[in-house]
C-alpha positions in Angstrom: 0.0 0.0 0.0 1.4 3.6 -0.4 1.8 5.9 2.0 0.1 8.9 2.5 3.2 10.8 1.0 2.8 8.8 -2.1 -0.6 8.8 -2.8 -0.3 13.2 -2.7 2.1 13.0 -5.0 0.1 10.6 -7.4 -2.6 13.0 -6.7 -0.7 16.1 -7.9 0.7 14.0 -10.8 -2.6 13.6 -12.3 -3.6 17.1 -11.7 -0.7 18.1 -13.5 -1.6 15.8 -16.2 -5.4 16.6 -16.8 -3.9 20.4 -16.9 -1.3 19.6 -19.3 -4.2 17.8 -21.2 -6.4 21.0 -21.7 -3.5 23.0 -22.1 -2.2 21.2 -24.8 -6.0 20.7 -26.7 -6.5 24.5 -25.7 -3.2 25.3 -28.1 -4.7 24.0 -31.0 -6.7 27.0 -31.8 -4.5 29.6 -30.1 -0.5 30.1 -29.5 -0.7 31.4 -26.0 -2.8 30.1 -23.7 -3.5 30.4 -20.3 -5.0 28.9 -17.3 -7.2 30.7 -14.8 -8.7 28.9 -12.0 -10.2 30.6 -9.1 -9.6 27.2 -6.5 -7.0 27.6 -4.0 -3.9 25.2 -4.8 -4.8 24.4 -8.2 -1.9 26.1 -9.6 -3.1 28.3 -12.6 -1.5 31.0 -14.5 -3.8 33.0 -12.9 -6.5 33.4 -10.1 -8.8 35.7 -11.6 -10.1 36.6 -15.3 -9.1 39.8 -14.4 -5.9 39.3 -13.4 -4.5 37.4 -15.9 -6.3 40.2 -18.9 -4.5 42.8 -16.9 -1.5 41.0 -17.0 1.0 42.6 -19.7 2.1 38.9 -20.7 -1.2 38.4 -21.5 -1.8 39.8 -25.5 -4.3 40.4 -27.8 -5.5 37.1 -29.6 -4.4 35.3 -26.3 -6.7 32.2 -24.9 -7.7 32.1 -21.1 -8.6 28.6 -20.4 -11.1 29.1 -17.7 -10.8 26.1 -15.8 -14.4 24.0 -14.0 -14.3 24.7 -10.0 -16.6 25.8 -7.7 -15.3 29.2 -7.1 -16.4 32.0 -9.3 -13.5 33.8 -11.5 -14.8 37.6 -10.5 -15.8 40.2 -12.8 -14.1 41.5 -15.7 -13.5 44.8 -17.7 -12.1 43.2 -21.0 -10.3 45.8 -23.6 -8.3 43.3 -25.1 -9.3 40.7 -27.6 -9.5 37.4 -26.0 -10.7 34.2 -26.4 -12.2 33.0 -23.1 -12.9 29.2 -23.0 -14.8 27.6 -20.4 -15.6 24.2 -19.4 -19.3 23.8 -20.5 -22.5 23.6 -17.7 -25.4 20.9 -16.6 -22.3 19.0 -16.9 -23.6 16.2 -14.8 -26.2 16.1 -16.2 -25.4 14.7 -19.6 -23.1 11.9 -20.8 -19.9 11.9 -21.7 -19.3 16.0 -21.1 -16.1 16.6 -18.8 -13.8 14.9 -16.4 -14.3 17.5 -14.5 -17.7 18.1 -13.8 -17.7 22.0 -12.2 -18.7 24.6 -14.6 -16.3 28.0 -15.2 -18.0 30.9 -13.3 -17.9 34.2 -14.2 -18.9 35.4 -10.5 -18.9 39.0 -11.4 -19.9 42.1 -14.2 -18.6 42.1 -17.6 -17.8 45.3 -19.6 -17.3 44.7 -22.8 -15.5 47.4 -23.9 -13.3 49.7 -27.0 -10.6 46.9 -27.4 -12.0 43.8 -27.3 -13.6 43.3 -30.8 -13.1 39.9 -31.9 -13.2 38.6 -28.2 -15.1 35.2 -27.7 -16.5 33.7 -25.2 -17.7 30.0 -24.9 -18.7 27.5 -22.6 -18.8 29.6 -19.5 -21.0 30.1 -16.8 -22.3 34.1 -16.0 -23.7 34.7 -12.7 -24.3 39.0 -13.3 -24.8 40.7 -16.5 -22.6 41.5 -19.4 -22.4 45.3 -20.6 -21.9 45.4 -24.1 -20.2 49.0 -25.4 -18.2 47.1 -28.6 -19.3 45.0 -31.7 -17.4 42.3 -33.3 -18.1 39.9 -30.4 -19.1 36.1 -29.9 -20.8 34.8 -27.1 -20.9 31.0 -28.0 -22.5 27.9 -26.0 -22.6 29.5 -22.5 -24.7 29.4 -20.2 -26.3 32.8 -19.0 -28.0 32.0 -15.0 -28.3 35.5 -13.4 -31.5 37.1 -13.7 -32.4 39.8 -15.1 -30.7 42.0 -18.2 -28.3 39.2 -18.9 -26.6 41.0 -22.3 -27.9 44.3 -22.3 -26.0 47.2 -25.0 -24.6 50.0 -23.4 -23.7 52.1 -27.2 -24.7 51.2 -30.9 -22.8 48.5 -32.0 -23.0 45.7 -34.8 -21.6 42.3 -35.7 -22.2 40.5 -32.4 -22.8 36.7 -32.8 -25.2 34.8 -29.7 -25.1 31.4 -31.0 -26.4 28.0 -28.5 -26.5 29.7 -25.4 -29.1 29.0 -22.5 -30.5 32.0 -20.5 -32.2 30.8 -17.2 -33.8 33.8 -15.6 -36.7 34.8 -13.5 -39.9 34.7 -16.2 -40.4 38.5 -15.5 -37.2 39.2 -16.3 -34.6 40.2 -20.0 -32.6 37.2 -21.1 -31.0 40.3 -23.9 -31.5 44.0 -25.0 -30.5 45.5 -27.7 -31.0 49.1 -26.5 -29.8 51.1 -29.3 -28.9 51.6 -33.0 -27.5 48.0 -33.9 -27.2 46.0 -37.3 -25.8 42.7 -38.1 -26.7 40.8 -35.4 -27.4 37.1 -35.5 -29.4 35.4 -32.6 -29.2 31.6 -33.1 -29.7 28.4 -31.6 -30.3 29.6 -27.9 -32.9 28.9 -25.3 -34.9 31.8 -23.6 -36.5 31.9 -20.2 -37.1 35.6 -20.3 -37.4 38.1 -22.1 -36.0 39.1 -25.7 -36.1 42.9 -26.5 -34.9 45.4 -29.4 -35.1 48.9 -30.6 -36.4 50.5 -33.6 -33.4 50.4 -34.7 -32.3 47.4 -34.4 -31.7 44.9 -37.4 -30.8 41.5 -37.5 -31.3 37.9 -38.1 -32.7 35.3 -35.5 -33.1 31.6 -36.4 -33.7 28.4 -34.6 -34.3 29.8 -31.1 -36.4 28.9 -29.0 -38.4 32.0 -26.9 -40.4 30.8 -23.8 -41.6 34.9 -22.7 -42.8 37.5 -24.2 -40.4 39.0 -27.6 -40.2 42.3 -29.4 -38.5 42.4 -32.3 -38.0 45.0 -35.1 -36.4 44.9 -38.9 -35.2 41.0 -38.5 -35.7 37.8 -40.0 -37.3 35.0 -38.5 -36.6 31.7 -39.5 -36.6 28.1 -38.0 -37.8 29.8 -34.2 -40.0 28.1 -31.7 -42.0 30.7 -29.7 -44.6 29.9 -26.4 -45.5 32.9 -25.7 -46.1 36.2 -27.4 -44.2 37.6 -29.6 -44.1 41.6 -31.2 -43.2 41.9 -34.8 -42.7 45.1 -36.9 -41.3 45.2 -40.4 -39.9 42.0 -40.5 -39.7 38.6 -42.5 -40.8 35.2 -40.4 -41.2 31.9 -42.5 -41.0 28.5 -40.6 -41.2 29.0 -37.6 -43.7 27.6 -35.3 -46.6 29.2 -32.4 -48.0 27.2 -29.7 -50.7 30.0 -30.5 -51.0 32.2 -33.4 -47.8 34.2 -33.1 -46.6 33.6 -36.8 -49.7 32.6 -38.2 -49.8 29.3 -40.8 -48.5 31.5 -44.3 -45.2 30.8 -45.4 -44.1 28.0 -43.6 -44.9 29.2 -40.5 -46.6 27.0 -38.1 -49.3 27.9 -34.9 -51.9 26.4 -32.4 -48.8 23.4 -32.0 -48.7 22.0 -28.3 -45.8 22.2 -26.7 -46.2 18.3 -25.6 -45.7 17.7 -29.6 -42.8 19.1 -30.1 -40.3 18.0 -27.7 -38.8 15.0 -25.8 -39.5 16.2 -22.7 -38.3 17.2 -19.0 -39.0 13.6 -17.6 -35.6 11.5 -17.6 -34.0 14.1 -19.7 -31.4 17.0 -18.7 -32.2 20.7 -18.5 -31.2 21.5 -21.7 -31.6 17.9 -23.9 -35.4 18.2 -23.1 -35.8 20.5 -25.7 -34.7 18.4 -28.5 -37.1 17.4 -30.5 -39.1 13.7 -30.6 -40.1 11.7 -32.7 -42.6 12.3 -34.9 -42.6 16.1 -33.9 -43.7 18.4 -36.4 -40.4 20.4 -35.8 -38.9 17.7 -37.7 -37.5 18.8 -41.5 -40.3 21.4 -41.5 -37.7 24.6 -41.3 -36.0 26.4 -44.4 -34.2 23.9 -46.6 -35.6 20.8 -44.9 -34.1 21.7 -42.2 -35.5 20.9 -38.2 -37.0 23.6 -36.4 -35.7 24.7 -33.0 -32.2 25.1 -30.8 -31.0 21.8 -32.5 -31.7 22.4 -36.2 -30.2 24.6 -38.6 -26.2 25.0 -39.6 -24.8 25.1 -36.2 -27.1 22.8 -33.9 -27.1 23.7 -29.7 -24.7 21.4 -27.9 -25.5 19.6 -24.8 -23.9 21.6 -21.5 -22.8 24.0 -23.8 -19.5 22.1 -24.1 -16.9 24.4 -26.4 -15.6 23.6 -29.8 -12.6 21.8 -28.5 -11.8 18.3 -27.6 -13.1 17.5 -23.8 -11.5 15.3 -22.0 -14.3 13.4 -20.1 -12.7 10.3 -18.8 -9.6 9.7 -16.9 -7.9 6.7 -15.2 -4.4 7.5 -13.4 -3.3 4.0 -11.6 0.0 3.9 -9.9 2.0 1.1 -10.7 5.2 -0.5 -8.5 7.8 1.1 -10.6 7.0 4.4 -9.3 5.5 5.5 -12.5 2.3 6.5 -13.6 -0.4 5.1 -16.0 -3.0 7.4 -16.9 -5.6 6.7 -19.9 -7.4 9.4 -20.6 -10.4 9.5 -23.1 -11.6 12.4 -25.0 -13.8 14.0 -28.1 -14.1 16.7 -30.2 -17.3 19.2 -29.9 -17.0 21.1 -33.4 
């Protein structure tokens, strides 16, 4: 049997190697990254999102690997371009997701602002609002829980890309609001708890969400959308998308009177976010533009379960100490493209 000795330093040996792991996976898609992790002894490059953005080794086009724990990263007023990388949510919840089963919290505010165009974030975990003064900004498969005015727009701005997040909020409350002068937004493949609001002058493109509260939306296109409760349309184009009531009426392509309990799979024996795909026989199925399915996991770039970001996720691991002081580790992993 090892001794107590032994077994920390096994222990820290695999640690090392599950971070050396999502370091290395992390690098494919950037030169420099780094690792922030908020839990005490874990070793990052950093304890704090802010931190390591203030840090002057820290560059424009850099990656912060935000690592799963269950302490919150802070807040962060970002003015460099970054790619922030999280490590998905409702991770338990689904199969095969993460080793590591905490999701990356941002604990605190984000200011989005002059700077930090072309700055991405994906599969992370907001617990307070992001301010949004920039465009040219991705907010990819994250997972958006605090409650009210989750991304609200501080300035005009344009290209800004929300694509297969999930916004839990209070029902009385604004998943998104798009406050002021704003073009070439896309809105796709999210879920919506609360509200969805936009300007007059507003214009953009939102398709294969699904909207569970009350929606205004000016100058857009509508395509592929589920909606369950009202939704406000002026000047715009909405083909197949489908009304539990008469929200889009039944002209071209679009659906309404459809009950919810036809659509989808359903919350019993199914995760927070996989019981809104769709089952079988649903009329959600190929009925969208081009054949495609209607909802958060049709169209070119389907929702992902827990959110889990476009890199390989290492989601087993098996370290086992052997008697010549060596260690075998066999870790299994997939890609989430």
């Amino acid at each position: 049997m090892l001794n107590p000795h032994s077994k920390k330093n096994i222990m820290k040996k695999t640690v090392t190697l599950i971070a050396m792991a999502i370091v290395m996976i992390a690098q494919i898609s950037s030169a420099t990254v780094w690792r922030v992790n908020a839990t005490p002894n874990s070793d990052p490059d950093f304890s704090t999102l802010q931190i390591a953005h203030d840090d002057a080794s820290v560059l424009n086009g850099d990656t912060l690997y935000l690592e799963g724990s269950t302490f919150g990263a802070g807040a962060l007023n970002i003015s460099k371009q970054l790619t922030i990388i999280g490590n998905g949510y409702f991770l338990g919840e689904n199969p095969d997701t993460q080793h590591n089963i905490s999701p990356s919290i941002i604990s605190g505010y984000v200011y989005c602002y002059a700077g930090s165009e072309g700055s991405k974030f994906t599969g992370c975990t907001f617990n307070s609002p992001v301010y949004v003064y920039i465009g040219n900004l991705t907010f990819e498969r994250n997972h958006f829980a605090y409650g009210n005015q989750q991304i609200y727009t501080q300035a005009g701005c344009s290209d800004i890309l929300i694509l297969g997040n999930y916004f839990i909020s209070h029902t009385s409350w604004t998943n998104i609001a798009f406050n002021n002068t704003h073009s070439n937004i896309l809105i796709a493949n999210n879920f919506f708890t609360g509200y969805v609001t936009v300007s007059a002058n507003f214009s953009g493109i939102f398709s294969n969400n699904i909207f569970n509260r009350p929606t205004t939306i000016y100058n857009s296109t509508l395509v592929n959308n589920i909606a369950h409760s009202t939704v406000t349309l002026s000047n715009c184009l909405y083909e197949y998308n489908i009304g539990t009531s008469s929200q889009f009426g039944n002209q071209n392509g679009n659906q309404e009177n459809v009950l919810t309990a036809d659509i989808y799979v359903g919350a019993n024996g199914n995760s927070t976010d996989g019981q809104w795909q769709l089952k079988v026989g649903s009329p959600a199925i190929g009925a969208g533009e081009d054949g495609a399915d209607i909802g958060m996991y049709g169209g070119e770039s389907p929702y992902v379960l827990s959110g889990l970001p476009p890199i390989p996720a290492i989601y087993d691991l098996d370290a086992q100490s052997l008697p010549t002081n060596t260690l075998d580790v066999t870790i299994k992993a997939k890609s989430h493209n």
